[in-house]
C-alpha positions as CSV (number, residue, x, y, z in Angstrom):
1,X,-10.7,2.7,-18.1
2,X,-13.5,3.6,-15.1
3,X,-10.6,6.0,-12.9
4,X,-9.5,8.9,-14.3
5,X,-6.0,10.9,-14.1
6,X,-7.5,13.9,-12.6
7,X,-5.2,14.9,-10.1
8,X,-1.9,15.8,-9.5
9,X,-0.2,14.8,-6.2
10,X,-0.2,18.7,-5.5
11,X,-4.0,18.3,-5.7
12,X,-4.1,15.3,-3.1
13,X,-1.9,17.2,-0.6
14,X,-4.5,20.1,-1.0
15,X,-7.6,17.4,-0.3
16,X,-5.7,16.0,2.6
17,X,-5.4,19.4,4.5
18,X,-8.6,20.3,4.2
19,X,-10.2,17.7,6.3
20,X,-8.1,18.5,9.0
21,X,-10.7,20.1,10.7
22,X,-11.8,16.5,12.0
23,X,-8.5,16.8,14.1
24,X,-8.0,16.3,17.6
25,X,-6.1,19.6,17.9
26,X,-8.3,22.3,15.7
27,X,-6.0,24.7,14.0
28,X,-6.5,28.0,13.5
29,X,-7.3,29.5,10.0
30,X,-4.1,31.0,10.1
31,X,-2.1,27.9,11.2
32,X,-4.3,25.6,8.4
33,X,-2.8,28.4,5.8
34,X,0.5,27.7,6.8
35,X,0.5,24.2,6.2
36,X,-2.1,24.0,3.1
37,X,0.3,22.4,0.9
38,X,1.5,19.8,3.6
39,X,-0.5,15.9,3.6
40,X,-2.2,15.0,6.7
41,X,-1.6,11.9,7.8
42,X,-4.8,10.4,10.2
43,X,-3.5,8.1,13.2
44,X,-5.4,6.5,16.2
45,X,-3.2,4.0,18.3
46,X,-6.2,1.5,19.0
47,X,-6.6,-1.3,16.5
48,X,-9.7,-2.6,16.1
49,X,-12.6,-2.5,13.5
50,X,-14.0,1.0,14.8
51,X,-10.8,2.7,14.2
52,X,-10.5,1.5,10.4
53,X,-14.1,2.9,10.0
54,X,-12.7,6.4,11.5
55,X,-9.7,7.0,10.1
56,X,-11.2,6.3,6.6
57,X,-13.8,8.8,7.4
58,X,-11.5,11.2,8.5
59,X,-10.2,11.4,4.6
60,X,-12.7,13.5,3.8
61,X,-12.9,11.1,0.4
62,X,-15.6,8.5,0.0
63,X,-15.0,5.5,-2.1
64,X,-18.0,6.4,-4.8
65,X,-18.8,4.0,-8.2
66,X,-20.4,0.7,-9.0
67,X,-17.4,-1.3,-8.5
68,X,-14.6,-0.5,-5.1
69,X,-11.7,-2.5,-4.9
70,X,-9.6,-3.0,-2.1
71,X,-5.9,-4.0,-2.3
72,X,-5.4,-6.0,0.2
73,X,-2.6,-9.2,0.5
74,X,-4.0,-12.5,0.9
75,X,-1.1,-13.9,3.2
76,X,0.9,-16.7,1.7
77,X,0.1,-19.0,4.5
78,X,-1.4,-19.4,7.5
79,X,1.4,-18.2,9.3
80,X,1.8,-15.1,7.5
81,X,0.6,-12.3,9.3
82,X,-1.4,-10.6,6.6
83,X,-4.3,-8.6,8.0
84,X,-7.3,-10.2,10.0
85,X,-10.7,-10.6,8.2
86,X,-12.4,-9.8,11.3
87,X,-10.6,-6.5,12.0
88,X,-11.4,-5.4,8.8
89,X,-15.0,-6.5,8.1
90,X,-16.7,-3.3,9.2
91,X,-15.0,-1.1,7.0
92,X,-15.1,-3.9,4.1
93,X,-19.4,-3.5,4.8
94,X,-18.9,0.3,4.6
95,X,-17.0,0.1,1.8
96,X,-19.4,-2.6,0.0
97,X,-16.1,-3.3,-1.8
98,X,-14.7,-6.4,-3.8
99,X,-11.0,-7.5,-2.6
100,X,-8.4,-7.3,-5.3
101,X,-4.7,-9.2,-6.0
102,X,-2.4,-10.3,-8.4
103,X,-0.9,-13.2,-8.6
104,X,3.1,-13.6,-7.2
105,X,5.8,-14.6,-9.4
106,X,7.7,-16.7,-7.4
107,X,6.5,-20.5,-6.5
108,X,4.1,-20.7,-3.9
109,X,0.7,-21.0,-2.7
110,X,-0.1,-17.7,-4.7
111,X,1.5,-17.9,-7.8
112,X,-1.7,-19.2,-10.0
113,X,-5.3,-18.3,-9.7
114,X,-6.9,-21.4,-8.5
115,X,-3.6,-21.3,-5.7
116,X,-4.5,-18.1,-5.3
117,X,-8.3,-18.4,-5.0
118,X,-7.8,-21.1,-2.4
119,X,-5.3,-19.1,-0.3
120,X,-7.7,-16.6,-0.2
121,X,-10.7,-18.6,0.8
122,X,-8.5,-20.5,3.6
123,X,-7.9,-16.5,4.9
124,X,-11.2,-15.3,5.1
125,X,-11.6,-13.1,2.4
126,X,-13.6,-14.7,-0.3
127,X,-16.8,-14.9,1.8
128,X,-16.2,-11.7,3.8
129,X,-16.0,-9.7,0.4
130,X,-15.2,-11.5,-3.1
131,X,-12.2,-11.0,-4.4
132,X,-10.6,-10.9,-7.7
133,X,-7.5,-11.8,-8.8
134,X,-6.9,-8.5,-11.6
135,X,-4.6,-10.4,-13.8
136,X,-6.6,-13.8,-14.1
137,X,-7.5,-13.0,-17.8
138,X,-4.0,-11.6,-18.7
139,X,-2.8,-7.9,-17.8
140,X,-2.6,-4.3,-19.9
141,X,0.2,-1.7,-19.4
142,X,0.5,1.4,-18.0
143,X,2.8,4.3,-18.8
144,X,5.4,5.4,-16.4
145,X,6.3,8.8,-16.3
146,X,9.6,9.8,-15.7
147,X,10.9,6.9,-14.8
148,X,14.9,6.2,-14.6
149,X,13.9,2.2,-15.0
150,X,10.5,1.3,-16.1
151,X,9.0,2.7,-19.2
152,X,5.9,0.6,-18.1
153,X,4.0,-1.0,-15.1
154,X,2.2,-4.4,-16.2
155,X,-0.6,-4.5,-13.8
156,X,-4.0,-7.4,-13.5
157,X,-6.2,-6.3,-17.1
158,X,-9.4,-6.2,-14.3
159,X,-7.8,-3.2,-13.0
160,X,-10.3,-1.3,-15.1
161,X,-13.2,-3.0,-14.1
162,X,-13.3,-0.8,-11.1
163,X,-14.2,2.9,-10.2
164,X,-12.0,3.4,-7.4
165,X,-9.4,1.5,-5.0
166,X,-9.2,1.7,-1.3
167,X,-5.5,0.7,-0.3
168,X,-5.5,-1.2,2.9
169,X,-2.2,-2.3,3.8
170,X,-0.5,-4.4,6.3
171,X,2.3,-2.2,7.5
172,X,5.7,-4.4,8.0
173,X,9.3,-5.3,7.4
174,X,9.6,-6.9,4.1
175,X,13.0,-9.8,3.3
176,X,14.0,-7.5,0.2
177,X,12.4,-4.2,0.5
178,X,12.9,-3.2,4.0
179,X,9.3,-2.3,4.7
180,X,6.1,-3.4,3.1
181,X,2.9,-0.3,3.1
182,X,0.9,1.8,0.7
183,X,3.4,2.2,-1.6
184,X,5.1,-1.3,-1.9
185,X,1.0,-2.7,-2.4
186,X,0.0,-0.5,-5.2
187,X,3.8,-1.3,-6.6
188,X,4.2,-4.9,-6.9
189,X,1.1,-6.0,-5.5
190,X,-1.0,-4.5,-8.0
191,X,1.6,-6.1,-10.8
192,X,0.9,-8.8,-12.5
193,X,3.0,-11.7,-12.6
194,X,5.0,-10.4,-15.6
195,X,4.8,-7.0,-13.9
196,X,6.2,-8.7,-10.2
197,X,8.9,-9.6,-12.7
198,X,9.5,-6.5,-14.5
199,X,9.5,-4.4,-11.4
200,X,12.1,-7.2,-9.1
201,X,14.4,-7.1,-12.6
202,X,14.5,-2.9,-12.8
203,X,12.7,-3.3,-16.1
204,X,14.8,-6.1,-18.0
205,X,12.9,-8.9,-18.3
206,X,8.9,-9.7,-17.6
207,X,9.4,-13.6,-18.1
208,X,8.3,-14.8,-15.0
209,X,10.9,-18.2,-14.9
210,X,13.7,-15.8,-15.3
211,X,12.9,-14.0,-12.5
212,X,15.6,-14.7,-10.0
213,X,18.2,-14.7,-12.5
214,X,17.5,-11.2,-13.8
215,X,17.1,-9.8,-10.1
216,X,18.3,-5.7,-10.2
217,X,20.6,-4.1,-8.2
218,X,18.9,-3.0,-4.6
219,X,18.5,0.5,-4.9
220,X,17.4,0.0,-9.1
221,X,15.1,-2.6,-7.3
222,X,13.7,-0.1,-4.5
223,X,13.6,2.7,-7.3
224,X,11.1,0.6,-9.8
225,X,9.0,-0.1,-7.0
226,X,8.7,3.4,-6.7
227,X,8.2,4.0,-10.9
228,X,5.4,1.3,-10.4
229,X,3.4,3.3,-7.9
230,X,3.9,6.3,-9.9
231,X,1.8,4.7,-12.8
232,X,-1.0,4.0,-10.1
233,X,-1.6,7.2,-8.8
234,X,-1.3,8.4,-12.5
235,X,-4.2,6.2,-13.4
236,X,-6.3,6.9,-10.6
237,X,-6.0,10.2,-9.9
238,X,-8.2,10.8,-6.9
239,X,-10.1,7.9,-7.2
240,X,-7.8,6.2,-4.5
241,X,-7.1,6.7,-0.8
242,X,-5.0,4.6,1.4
243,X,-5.1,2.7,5.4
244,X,-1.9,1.6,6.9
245,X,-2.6,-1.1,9.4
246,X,0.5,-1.2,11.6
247,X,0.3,-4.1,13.7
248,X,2.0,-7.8,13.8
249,X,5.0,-6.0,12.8
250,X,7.4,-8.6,11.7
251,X,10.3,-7.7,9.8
252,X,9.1,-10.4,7.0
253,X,6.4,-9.7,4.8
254,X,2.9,-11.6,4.1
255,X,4.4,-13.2,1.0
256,X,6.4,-15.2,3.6
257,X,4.5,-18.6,4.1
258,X,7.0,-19.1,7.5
259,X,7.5,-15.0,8.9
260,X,9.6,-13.9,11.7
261,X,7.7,-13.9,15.1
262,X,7.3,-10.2,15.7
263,X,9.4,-8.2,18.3
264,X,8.1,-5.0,18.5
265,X,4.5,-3.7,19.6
266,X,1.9,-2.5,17.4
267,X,1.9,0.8,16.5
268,X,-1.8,1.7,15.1
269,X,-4.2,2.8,12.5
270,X,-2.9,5.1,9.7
271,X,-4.9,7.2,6.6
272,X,-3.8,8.8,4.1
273,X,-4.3,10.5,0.5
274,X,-0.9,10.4,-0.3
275,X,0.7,7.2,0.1
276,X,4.1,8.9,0.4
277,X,3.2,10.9,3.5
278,X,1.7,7.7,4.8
279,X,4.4,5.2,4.1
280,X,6.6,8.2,6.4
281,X,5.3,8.6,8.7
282,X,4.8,4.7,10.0
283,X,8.6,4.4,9.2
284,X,9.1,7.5,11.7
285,X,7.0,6.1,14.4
286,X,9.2,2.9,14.1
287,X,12.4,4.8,14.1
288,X,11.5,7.1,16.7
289,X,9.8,4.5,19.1
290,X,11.0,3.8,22.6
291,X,10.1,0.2,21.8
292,X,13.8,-2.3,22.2
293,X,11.8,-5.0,20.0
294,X,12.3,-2.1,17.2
295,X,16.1,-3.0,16.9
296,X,15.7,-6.1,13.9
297,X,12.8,-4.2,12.2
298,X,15.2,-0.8,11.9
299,X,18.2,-2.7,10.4
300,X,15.8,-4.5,8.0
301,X,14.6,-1.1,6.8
302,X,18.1,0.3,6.9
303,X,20.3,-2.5,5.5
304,X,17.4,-3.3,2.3
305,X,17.4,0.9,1.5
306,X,14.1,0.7,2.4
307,X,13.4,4.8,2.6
308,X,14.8,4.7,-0.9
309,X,11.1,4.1,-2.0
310,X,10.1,7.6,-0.4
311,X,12.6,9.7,-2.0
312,X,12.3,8.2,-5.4
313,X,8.5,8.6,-4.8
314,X,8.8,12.3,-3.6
315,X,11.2,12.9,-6.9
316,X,8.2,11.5,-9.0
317,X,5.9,13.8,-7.6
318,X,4.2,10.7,-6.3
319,X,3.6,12.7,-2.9
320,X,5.3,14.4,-0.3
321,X,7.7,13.1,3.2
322,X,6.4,16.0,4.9
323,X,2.9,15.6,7.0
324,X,1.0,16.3,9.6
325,X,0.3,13.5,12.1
326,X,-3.5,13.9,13.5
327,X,-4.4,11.8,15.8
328,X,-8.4,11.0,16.3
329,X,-10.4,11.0,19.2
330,X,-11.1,7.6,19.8
């Protein structure tokens, strides 16, 4: 195992505030005392490659080892709206990282790794970065602590291959779990098959062809989503950070090969080092925007307990809903 559990969420809030000297609005020592044990959460409005590059070097973290992933989704189809290769190559080329997936447990155009492999090619990905599909050689467990569902998270076996993961998600709606970010990609997309299956069942079954007969209850759904991330940040202590990209902002995921045109504007670039503050505080700009096209993407949130992922995640020690939105010169 190359990452290390050497920090508690606690910790990460503390990292997270002290970069906040790259802010916009300077704080005072005073005020930056007052708020030492709240995440900062890095936002600039403009999408394009430059701000990716920014808000990751706003982190105050650099993605250090022989071997960087980054958890991305490969989009089911060409349809999907799963991030753009070409917004994303500079900070891939900073990063000098390898893409990493799993493979889905439903049918598809993802579900095996030569599917997979070819999805990914047909997106862009392969020859902007690599990638590798973690569970392509089987998977290994990790332990879930605390858990009211999942003992376990069954994640891709290559997971230890690398030194540390750079979380860059497509921030959406999602058809079953209301919203799709940092959270729901180090969940189920870092699961294996089995471990799609485990986490979609609340911990009942991992047989992939029983999956949609052993589906859990919503909120024991939304809750081992959360158990799953848990085991992540566990395992890589602070050898993670994570980049909402808020844009194209269906209310369907990238899993689906046929999404719902999107109705409301893009919202921006987001960073984190805790995924919960992160996952917040894109939710809060949707809920709080002045945008009508936010109607469908609010009741898909609200009607799939979609926030239930944040409290579980806050109850796990995961991170923390309270931040501090700093927005970047651009």
């Amino acid at each position: 195992m190359k990452l290390k559990n050497a920090f508690t969420a606690g910790v990460l809030a503390f990292i997270a505030v002290a970069t906040a000297c790259t802010s916009k609005a300077s704080a005072s020592s005073e005020t930056v005392m007052e708020t030492d044990s709240i995440p900062a959460v890095y936002y600039i409005k403009n999408i394009n490659p430059e701000s990716l590059v920014k808000v990751y070097e706003a982190l105050g973290r650099k993605a250090e080892g022989k071997n960087i992933g980054i958890k991305i989704s490969t989009g089911e189809s060409n349809k999907s709206n799963h991030l753009d290769t070409a917004l994303i190559a500079d900070l891939v080329h900073v990063l000098n990282g390898t893409f990493i997936e799993c493979n889905t447990a439903y049918a598809g155009n993802r579900n095996t790794t030569e599917a997979h492999l070819k999805a990914a090619k047909e997106h862009g990905f392969t020859d902007l970065g690599g990638i590798d599909i973690l569970d392509s050689e089987g998977d290994t467990i990790l332990p879930v602590t605390g858990g009211k569902h999942l003992t376990k998270d069954i994640v891709g076996k290559h997971i230890s291959n690398y030194d540390f993961i750079v979380v860059l998600s497509h921030f959406k709606g999602h058809q079953m779990g209301g919203f799709g970010g940092a959270l729901k990609n180090i969940s189920i997309g870092l699961a294996s098959s089995a471990g799609k299956t485990y986490i979609h069942s609340a911990g009942k079954t991992e047989d992939v062809e029983s999956i949609w007969r052993n589906t859990a209850e919503q909120a024991d759904f939304i809750e081992s989503m959360a158990e799953a991330a848990k085991a992540i940040t566990d395992y890589a202590g602070d050898k993670i950070l994570y980049i909402n990209v808020a844009n194209r902002l269906s209310v369907d995921c990238d899993c689906n090969g046929n999404p719902e045109t999107p109705k409301m504007g893009d919202l921006g670039v987001f960073a984190s080092l805790d995924p919960v503050a992160l996952d917040r505080a894109c939710v809060d700009m949707v809920m709080n925007s002045n945008d009508p096209g936010k109607e469908d993407l609010v009741e898909r949130i609200n009607s799939r307990l979609g926030t239930l992922i944040l409290t579980h995640a806050e109850e796990l020690g995961i991170g923390s809903q309270n931040y501090r939105l700093i927005t970047i010169e651009e």
